[in-house]
C-alpha positions as CSV (number, residue, x, y, z in Angstrom):
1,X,-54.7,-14.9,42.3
2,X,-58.3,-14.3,43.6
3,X,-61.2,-16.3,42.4
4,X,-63.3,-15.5,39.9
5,X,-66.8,-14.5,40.5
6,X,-69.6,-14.8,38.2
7,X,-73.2,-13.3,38.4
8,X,-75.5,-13.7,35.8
9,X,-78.7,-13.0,35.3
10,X,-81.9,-15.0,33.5
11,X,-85.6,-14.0,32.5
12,X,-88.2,-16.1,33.3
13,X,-87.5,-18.0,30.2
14,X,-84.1,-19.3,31.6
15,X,-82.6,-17.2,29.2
16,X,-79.3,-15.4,29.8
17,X,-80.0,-11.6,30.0
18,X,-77.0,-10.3,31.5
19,X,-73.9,-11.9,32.6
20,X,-70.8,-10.6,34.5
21,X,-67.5,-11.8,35.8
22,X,-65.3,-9.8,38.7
23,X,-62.5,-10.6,41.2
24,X,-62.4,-7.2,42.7
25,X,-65.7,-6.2,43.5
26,X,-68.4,-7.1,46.4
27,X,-71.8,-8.3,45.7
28,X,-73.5,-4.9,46.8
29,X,-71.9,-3.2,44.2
30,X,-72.5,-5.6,41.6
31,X,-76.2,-5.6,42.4
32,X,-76.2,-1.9,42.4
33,X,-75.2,-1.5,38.9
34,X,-77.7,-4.8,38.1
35,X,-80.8,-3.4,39.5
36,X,-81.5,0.1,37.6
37,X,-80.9,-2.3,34.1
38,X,-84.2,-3.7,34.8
39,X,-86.4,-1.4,36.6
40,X,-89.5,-0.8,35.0
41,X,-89.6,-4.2,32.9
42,X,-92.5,-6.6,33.6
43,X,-90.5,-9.8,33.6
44,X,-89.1,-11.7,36.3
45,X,-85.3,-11.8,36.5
46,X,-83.2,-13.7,38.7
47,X,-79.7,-13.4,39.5
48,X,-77.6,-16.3,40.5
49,X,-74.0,-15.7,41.9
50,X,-71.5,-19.0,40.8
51,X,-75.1,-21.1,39.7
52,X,-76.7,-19.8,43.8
53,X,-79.5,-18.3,43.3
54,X,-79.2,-14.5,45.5
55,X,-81.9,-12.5,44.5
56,X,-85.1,-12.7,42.3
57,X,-86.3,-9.4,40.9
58,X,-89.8,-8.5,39.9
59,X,-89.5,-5.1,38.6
60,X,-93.1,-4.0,38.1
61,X,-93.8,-4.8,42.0
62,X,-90.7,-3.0,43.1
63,X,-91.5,0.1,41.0
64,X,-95.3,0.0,42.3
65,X,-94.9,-0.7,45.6
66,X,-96.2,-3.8,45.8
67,X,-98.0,-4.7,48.6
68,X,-99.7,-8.0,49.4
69,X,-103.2,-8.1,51.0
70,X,-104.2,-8.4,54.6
71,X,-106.7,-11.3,55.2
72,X,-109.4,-11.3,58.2
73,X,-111.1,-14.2,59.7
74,X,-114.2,-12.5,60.6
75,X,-115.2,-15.2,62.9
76,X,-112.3,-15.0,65.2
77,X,-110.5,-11.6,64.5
78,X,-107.4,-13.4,62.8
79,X,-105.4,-11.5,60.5
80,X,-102.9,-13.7,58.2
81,X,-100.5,-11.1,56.4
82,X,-100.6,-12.7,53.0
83,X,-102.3,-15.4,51.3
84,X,-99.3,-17.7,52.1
85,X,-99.9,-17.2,55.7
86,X,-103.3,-18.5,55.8
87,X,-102.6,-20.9,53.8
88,X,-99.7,-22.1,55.9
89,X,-101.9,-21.9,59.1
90,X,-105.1,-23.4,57.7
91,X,-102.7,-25.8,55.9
92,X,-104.3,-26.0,52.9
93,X,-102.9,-25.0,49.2
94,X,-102.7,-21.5,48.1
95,X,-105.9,-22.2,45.2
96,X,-108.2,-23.3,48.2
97,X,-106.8,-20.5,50.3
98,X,-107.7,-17.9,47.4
99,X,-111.7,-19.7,46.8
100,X,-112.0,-19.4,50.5
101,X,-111.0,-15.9,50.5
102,X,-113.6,-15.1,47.1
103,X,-116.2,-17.4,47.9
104,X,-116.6,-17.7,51.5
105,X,-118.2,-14.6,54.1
106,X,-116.1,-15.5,56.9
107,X,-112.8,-14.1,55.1
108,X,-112.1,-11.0,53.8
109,X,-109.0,-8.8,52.5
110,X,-108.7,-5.7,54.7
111,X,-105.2,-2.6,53.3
């Protein structure tokens, strides 16, 4: 007898907002019929497979097309991808990274 598989599914809450059980069917499958249930919700859902966290969906970025902002160093020509980037580079935390980014004229977001 094949092992039981269990995916579930909790808000942001850590409240249960979908739960299944299969023997039979592979985790693409179960994620496609997971997926359209919470497209276009604001909330942050993540989906853990036996208690392993696999996927953490944020369906108002996935339906915008979310894109995170380019930062140049004007000084040297740098760009860091995201904020977590510079942040990791400069190796400071991500509230310095943000007031350096607002307050400061040698960094700027550039699309």
């Amino acid at each position: 007898m094949e092992k039981t598989t269990i995916y579930r599914v909790y808000n942001s809450n850590k409240i249960m907002a979908y739960k299944v059980a299969t023997t039979t069917r592979s985790e693409d499958e179960i994620m496609k019929q997971i997926l359209p249930m919470f497209d276009g919700l604001k909330n942050l859902y993540k989906v853990y497979k036996d208690d392993q966290l696999i996927k953490i969906i944020n369906a108002k970025q996935r339906r915008h097309g979310y894109n995170p902002k380019s930062i140049l160093e004007v000084s040297s020509g740098t760009i860091f991808k995201d904020i977590y980037e510079m942040k990791d580079v400069l190796l400071i935390d991500r509230k310095r990274a943000l007031e350096l980014v607002k307050k400061s004229f040698n960094y700027r977001y550039v699309w």
